[in-house]
C-alpha positions in Angstrom: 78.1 11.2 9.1 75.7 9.2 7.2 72.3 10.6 5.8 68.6 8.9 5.7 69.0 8.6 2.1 72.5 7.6 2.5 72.2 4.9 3.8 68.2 3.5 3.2 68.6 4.8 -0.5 65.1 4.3 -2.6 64.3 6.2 -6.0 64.1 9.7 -3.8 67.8 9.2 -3.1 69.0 8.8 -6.3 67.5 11.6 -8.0 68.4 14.2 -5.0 71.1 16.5 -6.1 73.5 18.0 -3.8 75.0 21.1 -5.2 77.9 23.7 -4.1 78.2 27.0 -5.0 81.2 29.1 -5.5 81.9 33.0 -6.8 83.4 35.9 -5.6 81.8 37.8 -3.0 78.9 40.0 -4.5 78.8 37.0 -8.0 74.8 36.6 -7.0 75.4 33.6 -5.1 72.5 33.9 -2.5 70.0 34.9 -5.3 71.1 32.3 -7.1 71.2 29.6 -4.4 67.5 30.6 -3.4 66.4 30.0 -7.0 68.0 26.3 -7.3 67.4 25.1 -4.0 63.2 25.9 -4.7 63.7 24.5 -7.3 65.1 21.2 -6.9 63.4 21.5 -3.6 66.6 21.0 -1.1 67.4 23.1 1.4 69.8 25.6 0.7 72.6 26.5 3.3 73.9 29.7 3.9 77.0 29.9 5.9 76.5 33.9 5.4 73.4 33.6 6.8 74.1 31.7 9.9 77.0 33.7 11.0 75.1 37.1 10.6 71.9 35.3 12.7 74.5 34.5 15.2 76.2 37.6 15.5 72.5 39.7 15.5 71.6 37.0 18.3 74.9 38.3 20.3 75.8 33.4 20.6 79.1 32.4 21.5 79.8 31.7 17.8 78.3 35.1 16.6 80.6 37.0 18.7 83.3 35.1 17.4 82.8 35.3 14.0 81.6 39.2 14.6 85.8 39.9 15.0 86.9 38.1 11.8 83.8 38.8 9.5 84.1 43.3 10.2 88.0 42.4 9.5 86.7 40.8 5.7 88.9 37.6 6.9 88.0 34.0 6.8 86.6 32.1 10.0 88.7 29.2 11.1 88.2 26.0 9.1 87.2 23.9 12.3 84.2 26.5 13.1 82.8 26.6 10.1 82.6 22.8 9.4 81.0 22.4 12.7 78.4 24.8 11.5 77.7 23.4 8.5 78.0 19.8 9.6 75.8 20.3 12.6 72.9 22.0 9.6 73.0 19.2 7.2 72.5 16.7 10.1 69.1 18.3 10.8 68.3 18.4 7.6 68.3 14.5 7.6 64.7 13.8 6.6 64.8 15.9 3.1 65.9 13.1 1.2 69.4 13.7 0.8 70.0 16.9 -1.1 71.2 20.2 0.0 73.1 23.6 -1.9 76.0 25.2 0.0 76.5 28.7 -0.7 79.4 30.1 1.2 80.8 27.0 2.4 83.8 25.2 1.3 86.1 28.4 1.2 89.6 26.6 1.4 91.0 23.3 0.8 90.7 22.1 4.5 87.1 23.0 4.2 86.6 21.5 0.7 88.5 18.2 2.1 86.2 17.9 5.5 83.0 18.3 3.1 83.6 15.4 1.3 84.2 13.3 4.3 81.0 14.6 6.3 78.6 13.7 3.1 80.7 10.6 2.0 80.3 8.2 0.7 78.1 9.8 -2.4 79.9 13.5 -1.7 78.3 16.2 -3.7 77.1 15.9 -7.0 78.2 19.4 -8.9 80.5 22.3 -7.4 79.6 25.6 -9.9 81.8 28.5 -9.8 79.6 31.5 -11.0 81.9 33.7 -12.6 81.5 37.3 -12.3 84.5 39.6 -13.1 85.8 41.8 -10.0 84.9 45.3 -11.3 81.2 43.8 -11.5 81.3 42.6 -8.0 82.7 45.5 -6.6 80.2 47.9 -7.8 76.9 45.7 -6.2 78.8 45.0 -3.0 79.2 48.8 -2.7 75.7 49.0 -3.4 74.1 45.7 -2.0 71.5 45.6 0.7 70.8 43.6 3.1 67.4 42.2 4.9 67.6 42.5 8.9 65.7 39.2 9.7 65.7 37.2 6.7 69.2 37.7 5.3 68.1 38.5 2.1 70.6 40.4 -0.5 69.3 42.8 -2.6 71.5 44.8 -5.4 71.1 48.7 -5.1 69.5 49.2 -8.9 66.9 50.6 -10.4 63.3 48.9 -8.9 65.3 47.5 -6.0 65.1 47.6 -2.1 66.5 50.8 -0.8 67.5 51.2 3.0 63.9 52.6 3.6 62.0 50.2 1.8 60.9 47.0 3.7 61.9 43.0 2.8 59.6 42.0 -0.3 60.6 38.4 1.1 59.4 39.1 5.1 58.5 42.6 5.7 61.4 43.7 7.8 64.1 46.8 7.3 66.6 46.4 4.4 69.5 48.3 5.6 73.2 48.5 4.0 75.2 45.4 5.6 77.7 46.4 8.4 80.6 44.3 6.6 80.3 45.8 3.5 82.6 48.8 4.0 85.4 49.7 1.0 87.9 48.5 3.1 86.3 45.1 3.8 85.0 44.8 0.7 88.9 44.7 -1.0 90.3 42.7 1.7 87.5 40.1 1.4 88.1 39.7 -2.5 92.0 39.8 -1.6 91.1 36.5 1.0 89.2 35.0 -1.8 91.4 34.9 -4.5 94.1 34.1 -2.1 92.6 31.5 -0.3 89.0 30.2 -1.8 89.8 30.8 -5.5 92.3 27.3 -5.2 89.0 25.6 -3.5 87.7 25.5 -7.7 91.0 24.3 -8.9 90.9 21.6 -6.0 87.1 20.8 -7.1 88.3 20.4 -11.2 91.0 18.5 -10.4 88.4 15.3 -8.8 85.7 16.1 -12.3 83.4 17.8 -10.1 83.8 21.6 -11.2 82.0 23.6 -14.0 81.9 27.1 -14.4 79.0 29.1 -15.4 78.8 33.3 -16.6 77.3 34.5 -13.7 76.7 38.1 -15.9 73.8 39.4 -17.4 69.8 39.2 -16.3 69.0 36.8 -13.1 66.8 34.8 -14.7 69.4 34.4 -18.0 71.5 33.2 -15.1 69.4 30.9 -13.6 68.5 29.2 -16.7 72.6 28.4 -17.3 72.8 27.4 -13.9 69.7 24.5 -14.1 71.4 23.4 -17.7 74.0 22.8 -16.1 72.7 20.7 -13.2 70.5 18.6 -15.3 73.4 17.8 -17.7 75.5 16.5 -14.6 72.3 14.8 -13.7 71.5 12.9 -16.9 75.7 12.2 -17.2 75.1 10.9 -13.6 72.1 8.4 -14.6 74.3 7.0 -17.1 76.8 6.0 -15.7 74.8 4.4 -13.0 
């Protein structure tokens, strides 16, 4: 499907950037997206977030994905590139750019992106690497917000279930998928059947992998080096 800025193109479509973001479960990807997608102003694209709206608002597609998502297994390629396809068509009229977070997590996936945002594609994919003992100690203490969608890490200073959203107000509360069980099969799924989605990425120049460890905002700085060097590499060649 083609875009305003696909096809009209102008200065504002040339310097949108369209980003993906990749990591194991619990890597910091939704804090992370939030950050980048204010600031390069795009809007960022939770597939996390969708689902779990869905499933709270009891849709056909929440109780769908409700039976694979308490299971820690992948939804079926064809549902989830509806979803996203049918979100980055309404969000035609902001010029182009857009960070996915939680969305291309197989090859099928990663192959149908490219097609629905050809013919520019996406600009950078980033894997934020964040070993697995680090990940399973904040998924088994992470926190979610009830309306927003919100992550928080169980630390010291954070959210705890009683404390309210410092985003919207509502209930923070422990996410129902985040169970031990769920928690190992869903880094089993990823390494088994997401983690080849980077390979897939490198192979076609559009990977780069970023330290997703130490402070958030250490992190963030790495991450909007790295999109401004793909940026400026992107200018030049033009």
């Amino acid at each position: 499907m083609a875009r305003k800025s696909d096809t009209e193109g102008g200065d504002d479509a040339g310097t949108a950037v369209r980003l993906v973001l990749l990591g194991r479960p619990g890597a910091g990807k939704g804090t992370q997206s939030a950050r980048l997608a204010r600031h390069f102003e795009i809007p960022h694209v939770s597939t996390g977030e969708i689902l779990r709206a869905a499933v709270r608002d009891e849709t056909d597609v929440g109780a769908r994905a409700r039976r694979y998502m308490e299971s820690g297994e992948l939804l079926p390629d064809d549902v989830v590139v509806a979803i996203v396809a049918d979100r980055l068509a309404a969000d035609s009229d902001v010029i182009g750019g857009f960070l996915l977070d939680g969305f291309p997590r197989t090859v099928a996936q990663a192959e149908a992106l490219l097609e629905v945002t050809a013919p520019r594609g996406v600009d950078l994919v980033i894997d934020l690497d964040v070993p697995t003992d680090v990940v399973l100690g904040r998924l088994a203490g992470r926190r979610v917000c009830e309306r927003c969608g919100a992550d928080f890490p169980q630390s010291a200073g954070g959210p705890t279930p009683s404390d309210r959203c410092p985003r919207c107000g509502a209930e923070v509360a422990a996410r129902g998928d985040d169970t031990d069980v769920t928690i190992a099969r869903r880094l089993d799924v990823y390494e088994s059947q997401t983690a080849p989605v980077a390979a897939w990425f490198a192979e076609r120049d559009l990977l780069v992998k970023v330290d997703g460890i130490g402070d958030p905002d250490e992190v963030t700085a790495r991450l909007l080096r790295t999109v401004e060097r793909r940026r400026q590499e992107r200018d030049t060649d033009r």
